[in-house]
N, C-alpha and C positions, 0 to 999 in steps of 0.2 A: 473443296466440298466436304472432306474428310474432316477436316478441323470444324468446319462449321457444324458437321455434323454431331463433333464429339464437344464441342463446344454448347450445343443444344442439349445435348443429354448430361451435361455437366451441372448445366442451370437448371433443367430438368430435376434431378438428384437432390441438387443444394433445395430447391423450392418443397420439394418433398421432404428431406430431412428437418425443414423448418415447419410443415406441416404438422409432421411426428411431433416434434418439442413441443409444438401447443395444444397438439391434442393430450399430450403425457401429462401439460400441465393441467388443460383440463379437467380431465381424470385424475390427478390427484387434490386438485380444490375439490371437485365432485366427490370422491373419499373423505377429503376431511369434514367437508359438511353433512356426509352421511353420518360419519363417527359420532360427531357434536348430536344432532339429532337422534342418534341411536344412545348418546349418552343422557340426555333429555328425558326420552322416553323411558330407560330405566330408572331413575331417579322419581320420576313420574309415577311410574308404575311401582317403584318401594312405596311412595309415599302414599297410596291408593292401598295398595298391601296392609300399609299401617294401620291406615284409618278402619281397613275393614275388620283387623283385629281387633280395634279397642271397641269397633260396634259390636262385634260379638261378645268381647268382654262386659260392655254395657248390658246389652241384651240378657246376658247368663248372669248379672247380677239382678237384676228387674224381674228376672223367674224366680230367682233364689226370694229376692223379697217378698215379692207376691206369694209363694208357696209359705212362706215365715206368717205372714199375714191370714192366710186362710187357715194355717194351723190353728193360729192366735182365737179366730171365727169359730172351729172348728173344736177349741177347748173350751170355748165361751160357752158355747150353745151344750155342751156337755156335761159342763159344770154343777154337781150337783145340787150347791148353793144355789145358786142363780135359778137353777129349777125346784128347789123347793121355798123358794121368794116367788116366784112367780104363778106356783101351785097355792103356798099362801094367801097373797092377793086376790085368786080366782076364788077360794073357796069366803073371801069376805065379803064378795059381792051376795046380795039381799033378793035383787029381784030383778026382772026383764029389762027394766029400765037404765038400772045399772049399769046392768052389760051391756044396752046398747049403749050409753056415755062413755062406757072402759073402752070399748070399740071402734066407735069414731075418735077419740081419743088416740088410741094405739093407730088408728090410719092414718091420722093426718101427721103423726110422728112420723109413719112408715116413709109416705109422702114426701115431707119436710126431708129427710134422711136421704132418699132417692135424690131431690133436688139436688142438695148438697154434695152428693157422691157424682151426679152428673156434672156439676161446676167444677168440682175438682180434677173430672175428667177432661173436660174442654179446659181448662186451664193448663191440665198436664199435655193435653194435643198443641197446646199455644206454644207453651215453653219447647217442648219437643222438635216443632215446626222454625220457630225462632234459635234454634242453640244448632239446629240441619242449615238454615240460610247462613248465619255467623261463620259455623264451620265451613260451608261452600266458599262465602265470602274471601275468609283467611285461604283457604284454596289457594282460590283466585288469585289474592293477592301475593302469596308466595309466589306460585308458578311466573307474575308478571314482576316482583320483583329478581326471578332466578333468570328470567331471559334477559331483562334490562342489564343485569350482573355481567353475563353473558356478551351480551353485545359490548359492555363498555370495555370485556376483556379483550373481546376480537378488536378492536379498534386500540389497544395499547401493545 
């Protein structure tokens, strides 16, 4: 009964030490696939990092130009060429009539200009919109060619 008994707790033992082994192995596949996935995610996350730098850098160039622009606006309208052409003009006009033709003239320009400036805007919203899907896209497709990379390594 002794034997049998120390014979039970033997098989006992061994059934358990074989337990261990597979839970160890377990846990260290579960490790390395955490690793791989942790290594994923930074890679991920530099390349998220990247992309939000060069938006910033895009962005702080688009200010610099805009501000370069409104300068350009701002030495235009100041210019005192251009405003003594323009006080010229005014003082050639004759009569009521005149100026109301010089005026609807000058609005339908203002108008016309407005349009123009709007198309250029919706144009720029287009490209904008279209060059953010591109870059999503290429994302995309990185990340699905880095996993695909990935799996064919796991598999060799």
């Amino acid at each position: 009964m002794s034997q049998e008994l120390t014979q039970q707790w033997l098989n006992e033992i061994q059934a358990l030490k074989q337990q261990v082994a597979h839970l160890q192995k377990e846990r260290d596949a579960a490790w390395e696939s955490a690793e791989k996935w942790r290594k994923l995610y930074n890679t991920e996350a530099e390349q998220r990092r990247t992309d939000a730098q060069l938006s910033k850098q895009a962005i702080a160039s688009l200010q610099v130009q805009i501000q370069r622009l409104q300068g350009i606006e701002a030495a235009q309208l100041n210019d005192g060429v251009a405003t003594a052409a323009i006080q010229q003009e005014i003082a050639q006009i004759q009569s009521i009539e005149e100026l109301k033709a010089k005026l609807v003239a000058t609005i339908k320009e203002r108008d016309r200009l407005q349009q123009a400036l709007k198309n250029e805007q919706d144009e720029h919203a287009q490209t904008r919109k279209s060059l953010t899907t591109a870059l999503g896209d290429a994302i995309d497709s990185l990340t699905r060619q880095r996993t695909q990379t990935g799996k064919e390594t796991e598999k060799i």
